[in-house]
C-alpha positions as CSV (number, residue, x, y, z in Angstrom):
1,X,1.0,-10.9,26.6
2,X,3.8,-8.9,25.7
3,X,3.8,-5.3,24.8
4,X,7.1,-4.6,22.4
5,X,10.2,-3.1,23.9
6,X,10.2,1.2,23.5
7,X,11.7,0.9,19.7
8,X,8.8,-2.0,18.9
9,X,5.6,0.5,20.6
10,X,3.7,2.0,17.8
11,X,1.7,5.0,17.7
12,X,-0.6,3.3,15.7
13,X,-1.1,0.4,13.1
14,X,-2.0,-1.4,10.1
15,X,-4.3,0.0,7.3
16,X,-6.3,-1.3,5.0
17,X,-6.5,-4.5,3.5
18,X,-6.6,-5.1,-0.7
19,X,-9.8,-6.9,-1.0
20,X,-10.7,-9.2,-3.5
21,X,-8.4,-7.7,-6.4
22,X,-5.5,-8.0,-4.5
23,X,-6.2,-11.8,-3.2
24,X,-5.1,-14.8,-5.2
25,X,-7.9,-16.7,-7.3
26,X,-10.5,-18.2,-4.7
27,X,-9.5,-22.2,-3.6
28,X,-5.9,-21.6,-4.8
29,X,-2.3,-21.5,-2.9
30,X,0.1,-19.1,-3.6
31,X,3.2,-20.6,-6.7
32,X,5.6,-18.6,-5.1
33,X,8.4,-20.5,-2.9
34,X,8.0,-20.0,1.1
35,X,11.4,-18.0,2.8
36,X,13.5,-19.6,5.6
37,X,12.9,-16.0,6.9
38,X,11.6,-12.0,5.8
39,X,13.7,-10.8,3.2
40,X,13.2,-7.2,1.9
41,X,10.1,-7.7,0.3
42,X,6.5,-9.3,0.9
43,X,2.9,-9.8,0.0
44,X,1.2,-6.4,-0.1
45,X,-1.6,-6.3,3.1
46,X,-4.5,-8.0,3.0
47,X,-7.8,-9.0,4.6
48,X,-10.0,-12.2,4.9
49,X,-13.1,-9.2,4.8
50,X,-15.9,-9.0,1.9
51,X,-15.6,-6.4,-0.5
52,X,-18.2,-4.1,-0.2
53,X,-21.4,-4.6,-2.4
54,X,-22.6,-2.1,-4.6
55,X,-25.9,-1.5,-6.9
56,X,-25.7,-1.9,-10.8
57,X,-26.6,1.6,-11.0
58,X,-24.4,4.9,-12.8
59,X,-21.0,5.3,-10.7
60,X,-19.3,9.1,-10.3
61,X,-15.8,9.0,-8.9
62,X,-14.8,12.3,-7.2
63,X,-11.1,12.6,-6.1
64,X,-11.3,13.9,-2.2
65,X,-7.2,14.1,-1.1
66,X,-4.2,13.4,-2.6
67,X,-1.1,13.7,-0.9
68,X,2.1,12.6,0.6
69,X,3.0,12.7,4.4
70,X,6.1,13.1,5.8
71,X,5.7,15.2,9.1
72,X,2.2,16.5,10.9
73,X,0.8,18.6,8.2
74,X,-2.7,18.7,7.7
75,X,-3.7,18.2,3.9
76,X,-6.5,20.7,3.7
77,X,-8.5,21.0,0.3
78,X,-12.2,21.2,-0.8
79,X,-14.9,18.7,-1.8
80,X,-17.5,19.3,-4.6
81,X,-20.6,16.6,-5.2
82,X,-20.7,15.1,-8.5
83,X,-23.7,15.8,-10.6
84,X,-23.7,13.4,-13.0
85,X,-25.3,10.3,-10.4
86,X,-28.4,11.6,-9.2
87,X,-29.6,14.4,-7.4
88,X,-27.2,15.0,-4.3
89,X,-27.8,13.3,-0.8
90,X,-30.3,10.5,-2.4
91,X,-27.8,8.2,-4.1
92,X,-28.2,4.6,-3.5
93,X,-24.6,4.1,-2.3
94,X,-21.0,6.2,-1.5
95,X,-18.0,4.1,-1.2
96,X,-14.7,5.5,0.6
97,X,-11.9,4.2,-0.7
98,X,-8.1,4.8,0.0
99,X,-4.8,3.8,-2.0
100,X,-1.4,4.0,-0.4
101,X,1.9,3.3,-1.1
102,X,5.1,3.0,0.8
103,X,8.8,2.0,1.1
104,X,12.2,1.3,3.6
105,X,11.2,2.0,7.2
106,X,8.4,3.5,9.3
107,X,6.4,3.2,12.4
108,X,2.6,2.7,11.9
109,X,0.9,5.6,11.9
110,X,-2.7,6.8,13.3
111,X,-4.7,8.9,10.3
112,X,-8.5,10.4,9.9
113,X,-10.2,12.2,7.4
114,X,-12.5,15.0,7.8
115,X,-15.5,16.0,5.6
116,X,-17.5,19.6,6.9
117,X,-16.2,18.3,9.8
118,X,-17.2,15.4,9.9
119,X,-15.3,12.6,10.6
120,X,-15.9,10.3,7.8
121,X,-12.9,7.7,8.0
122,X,-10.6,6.2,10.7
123,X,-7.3,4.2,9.8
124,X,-4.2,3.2,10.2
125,X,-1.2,2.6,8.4
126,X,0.9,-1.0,7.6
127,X,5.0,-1.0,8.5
128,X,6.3,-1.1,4.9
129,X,9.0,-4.0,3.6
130,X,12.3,-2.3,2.7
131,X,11.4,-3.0,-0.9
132,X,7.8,-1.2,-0.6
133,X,3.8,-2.1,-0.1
134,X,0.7,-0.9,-1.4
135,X,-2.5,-0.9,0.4
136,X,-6.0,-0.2,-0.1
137,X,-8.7,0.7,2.3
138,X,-12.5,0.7,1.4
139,X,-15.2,2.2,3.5
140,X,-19.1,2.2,3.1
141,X,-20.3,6.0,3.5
142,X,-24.0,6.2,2.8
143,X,-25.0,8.0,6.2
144,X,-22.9,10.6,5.8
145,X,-24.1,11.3,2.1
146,X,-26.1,14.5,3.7
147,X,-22.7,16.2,4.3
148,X,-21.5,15.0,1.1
149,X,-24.6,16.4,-0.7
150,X,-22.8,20.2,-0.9
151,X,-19.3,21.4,-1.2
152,X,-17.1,20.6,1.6
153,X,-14.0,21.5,3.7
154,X,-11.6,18.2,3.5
155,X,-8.9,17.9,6.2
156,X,-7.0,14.5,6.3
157,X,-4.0,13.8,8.3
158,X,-1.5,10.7,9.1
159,X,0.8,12.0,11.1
160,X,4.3,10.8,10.4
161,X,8.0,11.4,11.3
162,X,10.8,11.0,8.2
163,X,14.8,11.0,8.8
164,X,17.4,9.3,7.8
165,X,16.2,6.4,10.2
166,X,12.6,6.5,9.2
167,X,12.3,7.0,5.6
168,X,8.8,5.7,4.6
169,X,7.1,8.8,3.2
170,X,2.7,7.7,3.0
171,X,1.6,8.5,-0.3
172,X,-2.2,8.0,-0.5
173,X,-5.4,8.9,-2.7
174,X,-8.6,8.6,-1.5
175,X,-11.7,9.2,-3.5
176,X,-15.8,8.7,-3.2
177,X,-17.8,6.2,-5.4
178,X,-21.0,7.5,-5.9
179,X,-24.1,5.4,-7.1
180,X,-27.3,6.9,-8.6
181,X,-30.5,5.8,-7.1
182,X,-32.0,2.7,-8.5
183,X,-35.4,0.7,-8.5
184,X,-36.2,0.0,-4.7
185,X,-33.2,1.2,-3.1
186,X,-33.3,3.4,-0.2
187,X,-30.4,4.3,2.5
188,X,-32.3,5.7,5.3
189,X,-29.8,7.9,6.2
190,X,-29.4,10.4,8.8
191,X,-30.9,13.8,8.2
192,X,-27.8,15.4,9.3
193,X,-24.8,14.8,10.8
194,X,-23.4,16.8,13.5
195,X,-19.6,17.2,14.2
196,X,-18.5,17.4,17.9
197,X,-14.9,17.8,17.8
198,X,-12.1,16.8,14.6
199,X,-9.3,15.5,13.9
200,X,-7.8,13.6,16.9
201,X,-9.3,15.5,20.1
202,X,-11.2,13.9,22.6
203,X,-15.3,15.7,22.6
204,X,-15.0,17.2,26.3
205,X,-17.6,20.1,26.9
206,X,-19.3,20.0,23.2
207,X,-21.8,22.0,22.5
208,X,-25.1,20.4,21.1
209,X,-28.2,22.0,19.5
210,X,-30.2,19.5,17.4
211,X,-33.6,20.1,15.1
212,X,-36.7,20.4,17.4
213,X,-38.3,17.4,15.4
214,X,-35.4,15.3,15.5
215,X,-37.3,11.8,16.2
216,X,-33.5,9.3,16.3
217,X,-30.5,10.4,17.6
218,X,-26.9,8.7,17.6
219,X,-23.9,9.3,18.3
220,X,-20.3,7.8,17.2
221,X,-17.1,7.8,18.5
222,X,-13.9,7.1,16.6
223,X,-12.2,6.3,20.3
224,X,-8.5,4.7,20.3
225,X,-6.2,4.1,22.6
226,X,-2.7,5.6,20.5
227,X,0.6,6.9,20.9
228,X,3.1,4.7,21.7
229,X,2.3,4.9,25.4
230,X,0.6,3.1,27.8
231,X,-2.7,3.3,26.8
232,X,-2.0,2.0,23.0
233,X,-2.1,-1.3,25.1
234,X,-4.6,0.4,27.7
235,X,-5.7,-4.1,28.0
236,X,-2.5,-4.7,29.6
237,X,-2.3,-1.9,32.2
238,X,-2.2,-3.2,35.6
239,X,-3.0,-1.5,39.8
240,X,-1.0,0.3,41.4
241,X,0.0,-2.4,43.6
242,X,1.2,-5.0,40.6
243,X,4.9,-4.2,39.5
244,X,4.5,-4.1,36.1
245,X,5.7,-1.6,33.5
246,X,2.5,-0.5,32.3
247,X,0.4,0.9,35.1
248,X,-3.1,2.2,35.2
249,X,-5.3,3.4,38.0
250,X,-7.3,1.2,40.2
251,X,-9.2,-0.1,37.5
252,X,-6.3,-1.5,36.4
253,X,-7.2,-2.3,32.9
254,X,-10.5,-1.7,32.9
255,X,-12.1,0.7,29.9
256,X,-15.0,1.6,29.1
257,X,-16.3,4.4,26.8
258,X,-19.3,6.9,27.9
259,X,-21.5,9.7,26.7
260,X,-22.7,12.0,28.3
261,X,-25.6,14.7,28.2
262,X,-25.4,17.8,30.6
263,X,-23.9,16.0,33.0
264,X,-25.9,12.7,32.7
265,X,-24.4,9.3,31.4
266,X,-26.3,8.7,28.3
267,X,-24.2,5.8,26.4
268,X,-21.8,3.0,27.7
269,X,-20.0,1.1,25.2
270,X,-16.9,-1.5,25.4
271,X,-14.0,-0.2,22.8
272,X,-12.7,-2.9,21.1
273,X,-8.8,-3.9,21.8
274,X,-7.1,-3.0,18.8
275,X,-3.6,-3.9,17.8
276,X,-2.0,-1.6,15.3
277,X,0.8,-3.2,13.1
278,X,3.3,-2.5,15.3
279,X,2.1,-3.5,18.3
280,X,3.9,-6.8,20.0
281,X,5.4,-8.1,16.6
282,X,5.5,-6.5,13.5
283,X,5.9,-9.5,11.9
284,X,2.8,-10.4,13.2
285,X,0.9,-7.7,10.5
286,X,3.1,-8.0,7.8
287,X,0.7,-9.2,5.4
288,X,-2.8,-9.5,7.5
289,X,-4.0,-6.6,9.9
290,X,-5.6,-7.6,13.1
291,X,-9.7,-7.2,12.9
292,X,-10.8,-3.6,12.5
293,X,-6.7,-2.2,12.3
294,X,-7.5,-0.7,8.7
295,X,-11.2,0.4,8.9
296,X,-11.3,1.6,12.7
297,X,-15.0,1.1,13.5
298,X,-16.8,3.8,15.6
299,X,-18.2,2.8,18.8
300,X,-22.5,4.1,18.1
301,X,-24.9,4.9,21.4
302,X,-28.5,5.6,20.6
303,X,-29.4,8.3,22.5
304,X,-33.2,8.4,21.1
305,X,-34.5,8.1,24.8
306,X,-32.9,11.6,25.3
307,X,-34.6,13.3,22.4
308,X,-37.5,14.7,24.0
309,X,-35.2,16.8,26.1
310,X,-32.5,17.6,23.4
311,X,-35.4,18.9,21.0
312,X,-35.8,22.0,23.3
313,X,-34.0,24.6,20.6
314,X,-31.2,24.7,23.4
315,X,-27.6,24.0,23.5
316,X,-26.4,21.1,25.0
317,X,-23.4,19.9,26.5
318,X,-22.3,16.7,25.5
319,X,-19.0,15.0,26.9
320,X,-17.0,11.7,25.9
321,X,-14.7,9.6,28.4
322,X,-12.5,7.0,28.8
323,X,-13.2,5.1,31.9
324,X,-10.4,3.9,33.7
325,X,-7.7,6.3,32.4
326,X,-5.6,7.5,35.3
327,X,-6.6,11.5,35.8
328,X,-4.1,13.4,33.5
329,X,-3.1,11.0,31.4
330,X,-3.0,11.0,27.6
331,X,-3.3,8.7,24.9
332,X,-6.7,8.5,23.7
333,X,-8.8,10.5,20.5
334,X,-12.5,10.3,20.5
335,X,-13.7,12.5,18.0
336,X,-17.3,12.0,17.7
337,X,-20.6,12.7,15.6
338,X,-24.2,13.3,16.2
339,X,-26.6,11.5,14.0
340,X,-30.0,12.9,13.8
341,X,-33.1,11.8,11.9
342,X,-35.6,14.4,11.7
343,X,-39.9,14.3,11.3
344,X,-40.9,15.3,8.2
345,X,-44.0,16.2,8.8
346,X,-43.5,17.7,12.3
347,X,-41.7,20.9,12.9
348,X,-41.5,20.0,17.0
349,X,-41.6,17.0,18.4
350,X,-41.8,16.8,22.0
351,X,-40.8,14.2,24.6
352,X,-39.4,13.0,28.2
353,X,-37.2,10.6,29.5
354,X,-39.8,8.4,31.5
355,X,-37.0,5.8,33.2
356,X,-33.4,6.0,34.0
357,X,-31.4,3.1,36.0
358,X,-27.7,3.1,35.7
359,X,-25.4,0.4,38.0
360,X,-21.8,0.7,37.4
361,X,-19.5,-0.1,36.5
362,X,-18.0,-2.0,38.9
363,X,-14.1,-3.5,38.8
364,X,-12.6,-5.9,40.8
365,X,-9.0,-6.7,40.5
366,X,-7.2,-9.7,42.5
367,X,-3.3,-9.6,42.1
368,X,-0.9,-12.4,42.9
369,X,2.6,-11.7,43.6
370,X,5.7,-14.5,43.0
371,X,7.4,-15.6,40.5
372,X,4.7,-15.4,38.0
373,X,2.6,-12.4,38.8
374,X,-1.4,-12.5,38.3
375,X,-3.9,-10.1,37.8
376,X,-7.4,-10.5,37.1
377,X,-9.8,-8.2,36.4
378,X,-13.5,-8.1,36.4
379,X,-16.1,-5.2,35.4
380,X,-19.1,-4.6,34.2
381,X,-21.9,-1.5,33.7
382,X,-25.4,-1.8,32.8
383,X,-27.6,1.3,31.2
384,X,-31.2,1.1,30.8
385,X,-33.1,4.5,29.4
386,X,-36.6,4.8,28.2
387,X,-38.2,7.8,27.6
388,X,-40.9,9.0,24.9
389,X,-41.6,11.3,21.7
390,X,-44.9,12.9,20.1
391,X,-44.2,12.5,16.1
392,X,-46.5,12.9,13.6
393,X,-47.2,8.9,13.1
394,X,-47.9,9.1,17.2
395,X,-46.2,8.6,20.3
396,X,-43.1,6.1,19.8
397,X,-41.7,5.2,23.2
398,X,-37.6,3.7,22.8
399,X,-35.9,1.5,25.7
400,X,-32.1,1.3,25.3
401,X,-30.7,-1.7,27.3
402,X,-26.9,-2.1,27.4
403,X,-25.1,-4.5,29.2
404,X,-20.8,-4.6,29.2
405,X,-19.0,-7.1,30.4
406,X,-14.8,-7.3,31.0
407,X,-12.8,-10.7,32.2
408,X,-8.6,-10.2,31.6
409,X,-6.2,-12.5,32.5
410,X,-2.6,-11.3,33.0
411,X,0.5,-13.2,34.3
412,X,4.3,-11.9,33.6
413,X,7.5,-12.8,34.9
414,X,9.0,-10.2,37.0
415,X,11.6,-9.2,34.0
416,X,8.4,-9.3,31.9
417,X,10.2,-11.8,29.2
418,X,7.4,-14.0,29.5
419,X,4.0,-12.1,29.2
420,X,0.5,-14.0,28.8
421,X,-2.9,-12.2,28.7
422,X,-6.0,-13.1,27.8
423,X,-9.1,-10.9,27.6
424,X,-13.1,-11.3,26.6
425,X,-15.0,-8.3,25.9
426,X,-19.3,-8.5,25.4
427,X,-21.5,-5.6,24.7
428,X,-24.6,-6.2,24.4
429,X,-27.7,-4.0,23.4
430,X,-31.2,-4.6,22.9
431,X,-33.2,-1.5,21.4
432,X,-37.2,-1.5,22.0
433,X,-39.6,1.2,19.6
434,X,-43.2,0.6,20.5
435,X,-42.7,-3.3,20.9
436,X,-39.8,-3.6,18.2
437,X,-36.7,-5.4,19.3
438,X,-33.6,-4.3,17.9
439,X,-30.3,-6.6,19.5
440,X,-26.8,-6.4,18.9
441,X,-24.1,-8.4,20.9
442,X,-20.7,-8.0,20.3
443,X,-18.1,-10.3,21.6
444,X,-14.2,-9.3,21.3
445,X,-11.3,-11.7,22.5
446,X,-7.3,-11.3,22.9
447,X,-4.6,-13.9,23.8
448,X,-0.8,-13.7,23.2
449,X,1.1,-15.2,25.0
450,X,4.9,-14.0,24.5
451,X,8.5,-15.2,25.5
452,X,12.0,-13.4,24.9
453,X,14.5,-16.3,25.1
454,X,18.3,-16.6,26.3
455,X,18.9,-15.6,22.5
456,X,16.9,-12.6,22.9
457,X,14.4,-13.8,20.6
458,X,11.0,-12.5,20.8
459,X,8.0,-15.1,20.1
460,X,4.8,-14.2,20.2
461,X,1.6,-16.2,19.9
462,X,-1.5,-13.9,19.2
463,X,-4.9,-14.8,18.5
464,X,-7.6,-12.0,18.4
465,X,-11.6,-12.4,17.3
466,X,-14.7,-9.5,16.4
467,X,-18.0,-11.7,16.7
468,X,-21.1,-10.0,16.4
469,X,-25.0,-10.8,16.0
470,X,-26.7,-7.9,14.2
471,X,-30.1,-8.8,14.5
472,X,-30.4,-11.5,12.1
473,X,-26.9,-11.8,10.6
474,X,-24.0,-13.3,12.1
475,X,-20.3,-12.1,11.6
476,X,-17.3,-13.7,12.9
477,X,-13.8,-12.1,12.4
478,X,-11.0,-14.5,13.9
479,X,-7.2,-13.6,13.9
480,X,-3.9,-16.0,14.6
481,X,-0.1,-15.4,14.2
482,X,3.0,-16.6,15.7
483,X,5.9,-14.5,15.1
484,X,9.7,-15.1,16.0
485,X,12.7,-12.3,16.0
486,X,15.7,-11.3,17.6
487,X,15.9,-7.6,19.2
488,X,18.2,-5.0,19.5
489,X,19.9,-6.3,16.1
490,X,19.5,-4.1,12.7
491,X,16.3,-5.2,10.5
492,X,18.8,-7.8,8.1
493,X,19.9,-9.1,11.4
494,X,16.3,-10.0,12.9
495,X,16.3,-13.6,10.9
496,X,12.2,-13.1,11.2
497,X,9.7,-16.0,10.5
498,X,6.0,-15.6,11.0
499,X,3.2,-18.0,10.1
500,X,-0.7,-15.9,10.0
501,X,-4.2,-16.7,8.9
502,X,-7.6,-14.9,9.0
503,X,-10.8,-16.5,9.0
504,X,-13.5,-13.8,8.0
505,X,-17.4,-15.5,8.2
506,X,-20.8,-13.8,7.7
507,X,-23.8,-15.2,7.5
508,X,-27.9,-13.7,7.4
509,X,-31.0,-13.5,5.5
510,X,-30.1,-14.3,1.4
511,X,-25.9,-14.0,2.0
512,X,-22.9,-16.2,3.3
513,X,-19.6,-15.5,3.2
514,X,-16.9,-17.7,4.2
515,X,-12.7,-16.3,3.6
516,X,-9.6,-17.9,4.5
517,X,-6.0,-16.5,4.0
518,X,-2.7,-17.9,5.4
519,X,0.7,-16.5,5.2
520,X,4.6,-17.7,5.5
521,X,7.5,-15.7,5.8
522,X,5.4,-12.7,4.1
523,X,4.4,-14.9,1.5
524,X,0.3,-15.5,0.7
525,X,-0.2,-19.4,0.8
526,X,-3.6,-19.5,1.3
527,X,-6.6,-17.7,0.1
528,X,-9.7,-19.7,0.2
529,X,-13.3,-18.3,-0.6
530,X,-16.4,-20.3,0.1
């Protein structure tokens, strides 16, 4: 695996994919004529992923932020419910959705969006064509509809640099779809939602007071590894003792994300190994983001075992790290949210943790000096909480079980112009409520494989997948690209050629969902729906 050279490292990548309105007709091939290479223009970005259902019930659009950025200024404006789609905080559905456009040259850029504080929305932003792209990003909401049920603070920001080098000014609009409630449709969301920290800052030394009768509690962190440094491709960082450009600590590359309550680890969770749209080949994006590059996915840890101790009336102290990151060093954001559902007929609800066994993690690394350098890594952590709660429907006793598990393979040349990594990522939980099993078991995978050439020609191979079982349906999210360039030369100069293809399957109880698409050159030669 190859990380690009400095003017290739992005701060952060690809956003969000037009779904179905944006995709040829399902079974057909694209009409237009496949390049030899880029030219100035291609396919606008888009993803294999379903488009988000929605109920056949009254929609209310509300516009949320409109604005262009061109530098690091926040766009700061308020929010306002509608009122023509139900009564506030009970509709059936709230769909997110952002519109961008953009033209010439630019980095990808890291953005968020803030509700009360909340952080509602992760993403990230596609490298435009010379000629321009537009892009749309959609987002289901619901659990946050609480916060949305009153007027609001919005803050949204993509930070971005413009010169006479990099002229791609982000223009976007993002508004909320609101659906009124309908014949046997309920959300079951949160009863409020709790920001820890905004905007990009990692949640270090939070303070936490939640509801005495709070009876579920999670928490989500919006954790990626950005910048244009090191820790962008925080996979690929090597010991101390392995020459290699991109050095970590001794856990090497070993990450691993943690919660934790006054002191106490109270959530481990594996972060999944994004690749914005600049990261190894651009070309590689051009037209399909990598899995999760437009819709950044929090990482969630239930932390319902702790509940009986949280629901003292006292404040809390609640920390987030990144395992693994060498001390004082930068390059990850991990603004996070508290979750809480609350008993409604219960003004206290008292509790204990009962049980408490935490092993880990542990990291080994084995490197192999020569002429092809090796590094393999090995980790793994294990957290296993139970502890009670005394609600009005009785006591309700929750086991949280979570199991991570790292394997990456990393072998360079000592001039680093060939580059080969692979990586397997598993996270698995299983959730127990008085007998109940909850599981979900997520499986992430990286390989590229890259070469620069006598030419100076930059080939990269890249395959990525996000496979999950969520209780009873199954979701499998696999990437592949190879992508060819010359560096150092001006963007005409770069005679790029890329081939690409997304596979997005779902299946579960009543719904299956099978996508294809395939690209050349930037062009959109297959889009296949089943």
């Amino acid at each position: 695996m190859r990380r690009p050279h400095p003017p290739l490292r992005r701060a952060a990548t690809a956003l969000a994919a037009a779904l179905a309105s944006l995709a040829l007709a399902a079974g057909t091939a694209s009409a237009t004529t496949v390049p030899v290479e880029f030219g100035t223009d291609y396919h606008d970005p888009v993803t294999a992923a379903p488009p988000i259902s929605t109920p056949h019930t009254k929609a209310c659009e509300v516009t949320v932020a409109e604005a262009q950025f061109k530098d690091f200024t926040p766009y700061t404006g308020t929010y306002t419910p509608p009122t023509g789609c139900g009564t506030p905080g009970q509709w059936s559905k709230v769909v997110l959705r952002m519109d961008g456009n953009v033209k010439g040259r630019q980095y990808d850029r890291l953005g968020y969006l803030d509700i009360g504080g909340v952080q509602v929305f992760r993403t990230s932003t596609p490298e435009p064509s010379q000629d321009g792209i537009n892009w749309s990003v959609q987002k289901d909401v619901t659990e946050y509809e609480k916060t949305l049920s009153s007027a609001q603070s919005v803050d949204m920001l993509i930070g971005n640099v413009v010169n006479d080098t990099y002229t791609g000014i982000l223009d976007v609009k993002v508004t909320l779809t609101f659906y009124a409630p309908g014949p046997g449709r309920g959300t079951n969301a949160p009863d409020q939602v709790i920001p820890l920290s905004d905007g990009d800052s990692v949640t270090t030394g939070a303070s936490l007071t939640v509801p005495r009768n709070s009876e579920r509690i999670l928490a989500e962190v919006y954790a990626t590894g950005s910048g244009g440094g090191c820790e962008e491709f925080w996979y690929s960082a090597t010991t101390p003792k392995a020459s290699y450009s991109c050095q970590g600590g001794d856990d090497g590359p070993y990450r691993e994300v943690q919660v934790s309550v006054d002191g106490k680890v109270a959530g481990i969770a594996s972060p999944y190994p994004n690749v914005w749209t600049g990261g190894w080949s651009p070309y590689l994006w051009s037209v399909i983001p990598s899995p999760t590059a437009f819709d950044v996915r929090p990482l969630t840890f239930d932390l319902t075992p702790f509940a009986g101790p949280l629901n003292d009336g006292k404040a809390h102290t609640v920390d987030v790290e990144v395992v693994g990151v060498p001390a004082g060093q930068t390059g990850w954001s991990a603004p996070t949210n508290v979750l809480v559902w609350q008993d409604a007929h219960k003004s206290v609800v008292t509790g204990a943790v009962t049980s408490y066994e935490k092993t880990g993690p542990t990291v080994g690394n084995s490197f192999t000096d020569g002429s092809m350098r090796h590094l393999v890594t090995d980790g793994k952590d294990r957290l296993k909480v139970t502890g009670y709660l005394n609600t009005s429907h009785g006591r309700v006793t929750t086991t949280v079980e979570r199991t991570l598990t790292t394997a990456i393979d990393h072998q360079w040349t000592p001039d680093e112009n060939t580059d080969n990594q692979t990586g397997t990522w598993t996270d698995h939980q299983l959730v127990t409520t008085n007998g109940h099993l909850n599981r979900t078991d997520r499986t992430y995978t990286l390989d590229g494989r890259a070469t620069i050439d006598s030419a100076n020609r930059l080939r990269v191979v890249m395959s990525l997948t996000d496979r999950a079982h969520l209780g009873a349906t199954r979701v499998d999210d696999s990437y592949h690209g190879d992508a060819t360039f010359t560096l150092g030369v001006a963007r005409e100069d770069r005679h790029a050629v890329a081939t690409t293809s997304e596979r997005y399957r779902l299946s579960g109880p009543g719904r299956h969902y099978d996508h294809t698409l395939a690209t050349e050159q930037g062009v959109l030669t297959k889009d296949v729906l089943r």
